[in-house]
C-alpha positions in Angstrom: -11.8 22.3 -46.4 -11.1 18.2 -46.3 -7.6 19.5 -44.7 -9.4 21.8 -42.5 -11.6 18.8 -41.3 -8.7 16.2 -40.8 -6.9 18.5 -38.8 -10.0 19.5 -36.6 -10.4 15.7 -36.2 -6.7 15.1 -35.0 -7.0 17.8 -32.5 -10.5 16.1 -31.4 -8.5 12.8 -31.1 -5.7 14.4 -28.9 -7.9 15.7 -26.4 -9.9 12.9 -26.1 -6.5 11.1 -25.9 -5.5 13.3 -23.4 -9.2 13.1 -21.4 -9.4 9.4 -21.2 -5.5 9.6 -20.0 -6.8 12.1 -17.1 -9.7 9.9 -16.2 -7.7 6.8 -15.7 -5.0 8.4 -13.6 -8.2 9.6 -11.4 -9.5 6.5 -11.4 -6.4 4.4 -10.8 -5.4 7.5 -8.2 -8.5 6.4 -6.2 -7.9 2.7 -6.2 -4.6 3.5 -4.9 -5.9 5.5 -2.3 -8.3 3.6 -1.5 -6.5 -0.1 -0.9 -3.2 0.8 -0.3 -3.8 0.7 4.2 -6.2 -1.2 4.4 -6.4 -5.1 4.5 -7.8 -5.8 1.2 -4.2 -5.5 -1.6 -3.8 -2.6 -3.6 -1.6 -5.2 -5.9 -5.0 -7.2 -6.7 -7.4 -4.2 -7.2 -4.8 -1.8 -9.3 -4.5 -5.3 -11.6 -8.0 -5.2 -12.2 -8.5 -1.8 -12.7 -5.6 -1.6 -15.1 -6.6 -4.5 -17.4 -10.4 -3.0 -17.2 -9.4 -0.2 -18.2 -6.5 -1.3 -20.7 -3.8 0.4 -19.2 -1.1 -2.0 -19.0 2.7 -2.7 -19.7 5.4 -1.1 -19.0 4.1 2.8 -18.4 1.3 1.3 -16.3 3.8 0.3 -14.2 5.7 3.2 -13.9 2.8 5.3 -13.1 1.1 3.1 -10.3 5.0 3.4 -9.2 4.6 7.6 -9.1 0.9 7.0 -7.9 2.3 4.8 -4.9 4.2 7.5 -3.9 1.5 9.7 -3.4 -0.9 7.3 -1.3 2.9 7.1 1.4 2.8 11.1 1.5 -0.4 10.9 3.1 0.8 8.9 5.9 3.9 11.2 6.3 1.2 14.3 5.9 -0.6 12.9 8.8 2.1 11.5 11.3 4.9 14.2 10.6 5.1 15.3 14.8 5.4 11.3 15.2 8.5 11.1 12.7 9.6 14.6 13.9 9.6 13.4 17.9 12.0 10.0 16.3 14.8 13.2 15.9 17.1 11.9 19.0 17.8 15.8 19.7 14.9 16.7 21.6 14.2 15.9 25.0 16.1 13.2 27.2 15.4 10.0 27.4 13.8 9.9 30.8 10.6 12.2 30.4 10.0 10.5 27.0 6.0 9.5 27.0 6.4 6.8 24.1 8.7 3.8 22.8 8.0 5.6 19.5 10.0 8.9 20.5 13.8 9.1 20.2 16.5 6.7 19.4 14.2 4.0 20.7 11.6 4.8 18.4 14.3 4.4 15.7 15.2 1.0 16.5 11.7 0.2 16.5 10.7 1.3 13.0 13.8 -0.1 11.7 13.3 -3.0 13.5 10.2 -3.5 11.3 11.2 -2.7 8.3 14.4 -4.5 8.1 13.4 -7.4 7.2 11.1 -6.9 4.3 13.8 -4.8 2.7 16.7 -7.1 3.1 14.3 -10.3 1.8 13.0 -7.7 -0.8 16.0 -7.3 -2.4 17.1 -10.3 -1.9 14.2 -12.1 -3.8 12.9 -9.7 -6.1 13.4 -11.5 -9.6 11.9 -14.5 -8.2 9.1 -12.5 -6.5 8.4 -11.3 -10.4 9.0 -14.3 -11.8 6.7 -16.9 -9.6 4.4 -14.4 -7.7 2.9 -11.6 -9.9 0.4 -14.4 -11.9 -3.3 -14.9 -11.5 -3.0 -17.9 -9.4 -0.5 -16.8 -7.1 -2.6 -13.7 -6.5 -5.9 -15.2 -5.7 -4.1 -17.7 -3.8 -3.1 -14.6 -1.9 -6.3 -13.2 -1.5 -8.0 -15.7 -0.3 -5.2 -17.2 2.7 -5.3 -13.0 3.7 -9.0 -13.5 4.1 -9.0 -16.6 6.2 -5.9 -15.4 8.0 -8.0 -12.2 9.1 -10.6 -14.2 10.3 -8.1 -17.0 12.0 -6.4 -14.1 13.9 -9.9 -12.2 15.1 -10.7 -15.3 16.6 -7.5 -16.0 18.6 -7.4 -12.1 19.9 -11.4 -12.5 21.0 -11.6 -11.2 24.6 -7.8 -10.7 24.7 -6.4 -7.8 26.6 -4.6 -5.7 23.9 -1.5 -3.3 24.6 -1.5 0.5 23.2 1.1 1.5 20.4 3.2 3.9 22.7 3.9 0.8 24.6 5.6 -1.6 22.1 8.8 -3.1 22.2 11.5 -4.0 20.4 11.0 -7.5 19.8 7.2 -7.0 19.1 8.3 -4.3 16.2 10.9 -7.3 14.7 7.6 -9.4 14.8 5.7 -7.5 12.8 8.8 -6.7 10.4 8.8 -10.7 9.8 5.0 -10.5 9.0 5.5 -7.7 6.4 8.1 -9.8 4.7 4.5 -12.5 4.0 3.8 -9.1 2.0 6.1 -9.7 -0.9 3.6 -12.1 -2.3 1.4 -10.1 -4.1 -2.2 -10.1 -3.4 -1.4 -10.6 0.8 -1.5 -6.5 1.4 1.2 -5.3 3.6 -1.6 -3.6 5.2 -3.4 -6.8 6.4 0.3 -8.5 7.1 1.3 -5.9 9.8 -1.8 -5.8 11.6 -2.3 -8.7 11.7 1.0 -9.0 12.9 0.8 -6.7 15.5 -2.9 -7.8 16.6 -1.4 -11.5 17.5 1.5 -9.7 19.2 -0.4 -7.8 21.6 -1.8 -4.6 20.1 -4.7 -3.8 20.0 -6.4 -3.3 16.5 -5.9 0.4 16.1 -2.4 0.2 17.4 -1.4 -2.3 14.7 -3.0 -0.3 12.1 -1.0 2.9 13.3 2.1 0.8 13.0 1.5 -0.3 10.0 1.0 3.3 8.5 4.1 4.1 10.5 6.3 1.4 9.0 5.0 1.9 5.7 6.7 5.3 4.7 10.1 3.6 5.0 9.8 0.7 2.9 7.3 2.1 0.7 9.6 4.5 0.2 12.2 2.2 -0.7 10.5 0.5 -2.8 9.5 3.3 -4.9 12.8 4.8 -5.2 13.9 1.7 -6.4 11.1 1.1 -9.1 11.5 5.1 -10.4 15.1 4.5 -10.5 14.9 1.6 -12.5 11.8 3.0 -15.1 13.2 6.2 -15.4 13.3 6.1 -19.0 10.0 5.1 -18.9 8.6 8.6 -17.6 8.2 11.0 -20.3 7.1 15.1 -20.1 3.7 14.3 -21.7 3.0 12.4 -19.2 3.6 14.5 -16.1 0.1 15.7 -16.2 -1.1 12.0 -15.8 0.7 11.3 -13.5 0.5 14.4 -11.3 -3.3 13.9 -11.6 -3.0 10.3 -10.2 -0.2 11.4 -7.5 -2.9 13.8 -5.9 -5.9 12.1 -6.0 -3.6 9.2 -4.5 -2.3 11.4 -1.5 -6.0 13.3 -1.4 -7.9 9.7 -1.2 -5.6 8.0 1.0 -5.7 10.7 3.4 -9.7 9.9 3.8 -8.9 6.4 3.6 -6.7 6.0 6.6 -8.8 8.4 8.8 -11.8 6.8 8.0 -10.0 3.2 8.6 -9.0 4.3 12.0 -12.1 5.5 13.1 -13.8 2.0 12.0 -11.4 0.0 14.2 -12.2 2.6 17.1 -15.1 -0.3 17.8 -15.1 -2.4 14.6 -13.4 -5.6 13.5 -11.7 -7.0 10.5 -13.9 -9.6 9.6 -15.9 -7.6 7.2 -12.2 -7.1 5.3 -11.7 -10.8 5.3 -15.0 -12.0 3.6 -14.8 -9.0 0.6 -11.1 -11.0 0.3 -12.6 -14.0 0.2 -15.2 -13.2 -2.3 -12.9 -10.9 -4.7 -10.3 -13.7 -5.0 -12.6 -15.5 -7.5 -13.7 -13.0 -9.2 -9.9 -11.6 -9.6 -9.2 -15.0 -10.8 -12.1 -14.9 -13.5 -11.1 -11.4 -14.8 -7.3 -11.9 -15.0 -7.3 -15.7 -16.2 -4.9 -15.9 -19.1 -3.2 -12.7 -18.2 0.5 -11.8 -17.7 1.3 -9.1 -15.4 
């Protein structure tokens, strides 16, 4: 019977390993969702969900990678006819109804992301060596949230183009603000529209870009980070992670068509104070931690 009873335990202890596994890849899944397009750093907030929730190291890492992932398929789910209409096979040139269709959409996109990937690469060890601390991430938060504010007031009243209209030199512009992105804690998210917004587009324009320019270099990125943790993933954890990849791509699909209706008539302001008031807080719940 006493074996009997132990074994009944460890079974109980399994699935309730396994359950509170499930629940944090929900709950990180959501945070991912939630943050990852708009201004407010999906860095910051999937720090302090990890460390709340003591899921950290090395195979935390690996599954906000696989999570990541899922949050950049939503933008892909939603603009596939945009990336389909970049295929320089379809009609010509001349009856094209956007800069974003065609080989001129191409040079756009890459325009943008170009940069952050070649400075990336470039500076990645340093980037984990003297950016991913505390203080280097509040720092971040809280410049994003008085940079949001800074560029809301210089755009006041401003006549603002649409996204079908952009050019080649405004898409390099934003690409240079994405590269302010590496510093974790800024958002790429708040970055390139900010970016675009102080380059002409208007707010819902420069969040569109955004999400467009995000699939590329997300994608990258994540290639990159799966490549290199690949050992890391192990078959008991594919259910964890699956979990977290869907509620990732299933949250960040209401994110980002919620988002977009909001700048229909809203403003970023509101983005910038909850930045503003998080940093300290971040600060306080990650002081004397190593990420």
């Amino acid at each position: 019977m006493a074996g009997a009873d132990v074994a009944l335990r460890n079974v109980s202890d399994r699935r309730g390993g396994r359950l509170e596994l499930l629940a944090i890849g929900v709950l990180l899944g959501i945070v991912e969702g939630l943050t990852e397009f708009i201004p407010v750093s999906s860095t910051g907030h999937l720090i302090i969900a990890g460390n709340l929730l003591g899921f950290t190291g090395d195979k935390a890492s690996s599954f906000e990678v696989a999570i990541q992932l899922g949050a950049v398929l939503s933008v892909a789910f939603l603009y596939w006819r945009t990336y389909v209409a970049l295929m320089p096979i379809g009609s010509p040139p001349l009856i094209h109804r956007s800069n974003l269709e065609g080989w001129s959409g191409i040079w756009r996109i890459g325009a943008a992301t170009l940069p952050a990937l070649a400075v990336g690469y470039a500076a990645r060890h340093a980037i984990k060596e003297k950016l991913f601390t505390p203080e280097a991430v509040t720092l971040a938060l809280a410049v994003g949230g008085l940079a949001i504010l800074l560029a809301e007031r210089l755009v006041r009243g401003r006549r603002a183009q649409a996204l079908e209209t952009i050019t080649l030199p405004q898409a390099f512009g934003v690409g240079l603000f994405q590269v302010l992105a590496l510093w974790p804690g800024t958002s790429r998210a708040a970055a390139t529209i900010i970016g675009g917004m102080l380059l002409g587009l208007d707010r819902k324009s420069s969040a569109e870009f955004s999400f467009l320019i995000a699939v590329p270099i997300m994608f990258a990125a994540t290639g990159y980070e799966m490549v290199k943790m690949r050992d890391l993933f192990a078959l008991q954890d594919a259910i964890q992670f699956g979990v977290g990849f869907i509620v990732s791509f299933v949250v960040a699909l209401a994110a980002v068509r919620g988002f977009l209706r909001y700048l229909e008539r809203g403003r970023l302001t509101p983005f910038a104070w909850y930045r503003i008031i998080a940093a300290p807080v971040f600060y306080l719940l990650t002081r004397g931690l190593s990420f």
